[in-house]
N, C-alpha and C positions, 0 to 999 in steps of 0.2 A: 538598562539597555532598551532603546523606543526598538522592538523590532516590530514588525508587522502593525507599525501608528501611523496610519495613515495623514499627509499634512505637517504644516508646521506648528505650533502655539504661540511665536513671537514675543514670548513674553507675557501670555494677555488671557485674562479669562475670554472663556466661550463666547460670553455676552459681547464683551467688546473687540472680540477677535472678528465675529459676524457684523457689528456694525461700521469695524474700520475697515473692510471688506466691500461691502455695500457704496459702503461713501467714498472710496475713491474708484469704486467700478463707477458711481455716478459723476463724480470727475472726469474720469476716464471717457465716459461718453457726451459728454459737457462741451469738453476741452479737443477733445483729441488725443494728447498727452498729458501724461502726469508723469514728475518727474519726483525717485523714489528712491531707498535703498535696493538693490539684488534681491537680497533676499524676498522682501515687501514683493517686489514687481512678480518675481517668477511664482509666488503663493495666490495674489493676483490673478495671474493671467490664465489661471486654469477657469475659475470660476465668470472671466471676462468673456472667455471662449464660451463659457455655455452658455452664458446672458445673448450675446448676438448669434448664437447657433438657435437661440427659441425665436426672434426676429427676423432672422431668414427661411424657416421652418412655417412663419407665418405671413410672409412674404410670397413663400411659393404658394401657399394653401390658398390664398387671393386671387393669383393667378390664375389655380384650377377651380376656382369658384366653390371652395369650402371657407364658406365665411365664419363657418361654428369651429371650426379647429382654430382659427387664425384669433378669435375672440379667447379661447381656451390657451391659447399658447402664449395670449397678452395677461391672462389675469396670472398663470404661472409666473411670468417675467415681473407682476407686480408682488405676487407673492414673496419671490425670491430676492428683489432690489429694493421695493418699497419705491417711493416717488418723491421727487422736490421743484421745486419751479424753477425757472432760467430767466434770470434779465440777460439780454444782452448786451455785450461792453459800449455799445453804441448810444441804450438806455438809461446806463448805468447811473449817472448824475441825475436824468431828470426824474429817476426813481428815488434817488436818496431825497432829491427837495420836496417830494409828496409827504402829504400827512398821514398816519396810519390809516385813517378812512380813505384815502385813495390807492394808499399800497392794497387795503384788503380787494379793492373791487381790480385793481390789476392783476391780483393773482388768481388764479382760475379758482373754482371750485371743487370739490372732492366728486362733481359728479361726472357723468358720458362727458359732456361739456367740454372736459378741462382736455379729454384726452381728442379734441379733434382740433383741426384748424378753423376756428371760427371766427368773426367779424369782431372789431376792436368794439368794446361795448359804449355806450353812450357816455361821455363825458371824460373819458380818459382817453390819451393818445394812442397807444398799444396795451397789450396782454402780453402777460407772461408764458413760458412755453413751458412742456414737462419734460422730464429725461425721457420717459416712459414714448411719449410723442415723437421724440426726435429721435429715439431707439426702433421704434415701427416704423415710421414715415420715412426716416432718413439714410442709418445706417444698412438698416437690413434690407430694403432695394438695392442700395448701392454693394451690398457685397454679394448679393444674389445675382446682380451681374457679374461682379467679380467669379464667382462660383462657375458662371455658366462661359465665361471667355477662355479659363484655365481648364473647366470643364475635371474640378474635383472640388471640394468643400473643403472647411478648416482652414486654418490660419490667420485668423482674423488679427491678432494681433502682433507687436514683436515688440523684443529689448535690446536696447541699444546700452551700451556698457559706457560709463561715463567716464575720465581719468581723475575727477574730480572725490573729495574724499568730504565728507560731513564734518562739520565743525563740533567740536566735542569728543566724541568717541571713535571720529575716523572711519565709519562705516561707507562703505563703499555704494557710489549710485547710479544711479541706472534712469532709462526715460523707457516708458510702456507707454507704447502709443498703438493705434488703430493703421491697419496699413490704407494705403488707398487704394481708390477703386482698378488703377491703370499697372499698380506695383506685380511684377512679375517675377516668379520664383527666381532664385539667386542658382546658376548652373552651376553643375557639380566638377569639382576640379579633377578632370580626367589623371592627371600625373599619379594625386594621391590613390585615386581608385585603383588605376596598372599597378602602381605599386604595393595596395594592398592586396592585389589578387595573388601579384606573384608571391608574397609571404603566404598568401595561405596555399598555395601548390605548394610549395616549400614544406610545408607544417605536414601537410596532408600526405606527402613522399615520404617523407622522416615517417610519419604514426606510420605508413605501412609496410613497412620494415620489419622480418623476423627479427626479436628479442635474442640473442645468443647469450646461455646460457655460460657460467664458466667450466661447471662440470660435463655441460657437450663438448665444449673445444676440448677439451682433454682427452675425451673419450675417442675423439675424430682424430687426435696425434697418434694416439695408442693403435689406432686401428690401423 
């Protein structure tokens, strides 16, 4: 019995349980969506939430002019995702026709450098971007507005239930995606709520009820 195990194992050692993890949280922030099994997306999106809760945490820290948390909150977020480069689908072709020595000077370097937006370097047409860039610069403003228009935090992400079923073993799939900046909570269906309340008045009448014994009624005929 898993009680008290926190998480799922999917089948997968640690090692590659953390790195199929990582790599479609970097998808996920890549792309927008990634489209997945249920199971996958909702084991996912707990550790997606806290990727873009350290980007918006360093989002605001900018704002009020703490630049040493906002740097502290970035190297966390590299600690925890690690980094890879983005061509864009726009680049995509004139990157495959480069030579290795021109892929290496497109792709940024391991230093400050890679993680800022800076000028295409001499001799090639563009640079490539990081997750880690597009995860500070991009996401985490945009949902810090989000945060402050709803005026609560969290929910950064959601699952969308597919009817579609995986070829092979049938596994049911699902799209995790990033909500947008403009998406506004989904209202609550007042019916079901009335309705739930009046069952718990209901529940709540019933428990407060004396218990009637059989051997009191008896005693109450007798008397």
């Amino acid at each position: 019995m898993r009680h008290a195990v926190f998480g799922r194992r999917l089948s997968r050692s640690t090692s590659h349980r953390l790195a199929l993890r990582r790599n479609m949280v970097q998808s996920l922030i890549e792309h927008g969506e990634i489209r997945t099994t249920i199971v996958k997306a909702k084991e996912i999106r707990r550790f997606a939430e806290r990727v873009v809760q350290l980007a918006v945490d360093a989002a605001t820290a900018l704002d009020a002019g703490n630049r040493v948390r906002a740097v502290t909150l970035r190297q966390r977020a590299i600690a925890l995702l690690n980094d890879r480069q983005i061509i864009a689908a726009d680049q995509r072709e004139d990157y495959d026709a480069m030579s290795d020595a021109k892929r290496a000077r497109v792709l940024r370097s391991r230093s400050g450098r890679r993680y800022r937006a800076s000028t295409t370097k001499p001799g090639i047409k563009f640079t490539s971007e990081s997750v880690i860039h597009r995860l500070f610069g991009d996401v985490g403003p945009r949902m810090m507005k989000r945060n402050a228009a709803r005026n609560c935090g969290g929910g950064y992400t959601r699952i969308i239930k597919l009817a579609d079923r995986r070829l092979g073993d049938g596994g049911e799939l699902a799209i995790l995606q990033l909500v947008g900046e403009d998406d506004v909570q989904r209202p609550k269906n007042s019916t079901k709520t009335e309705r739930k309340r009046k069952t718990e008045v209901r529940y709540t009448a019933y428990a407060g009820k004396p218990i009637r014994r059989r051997g009191a009624r008896r005693a109450t005929k007798a008397a």
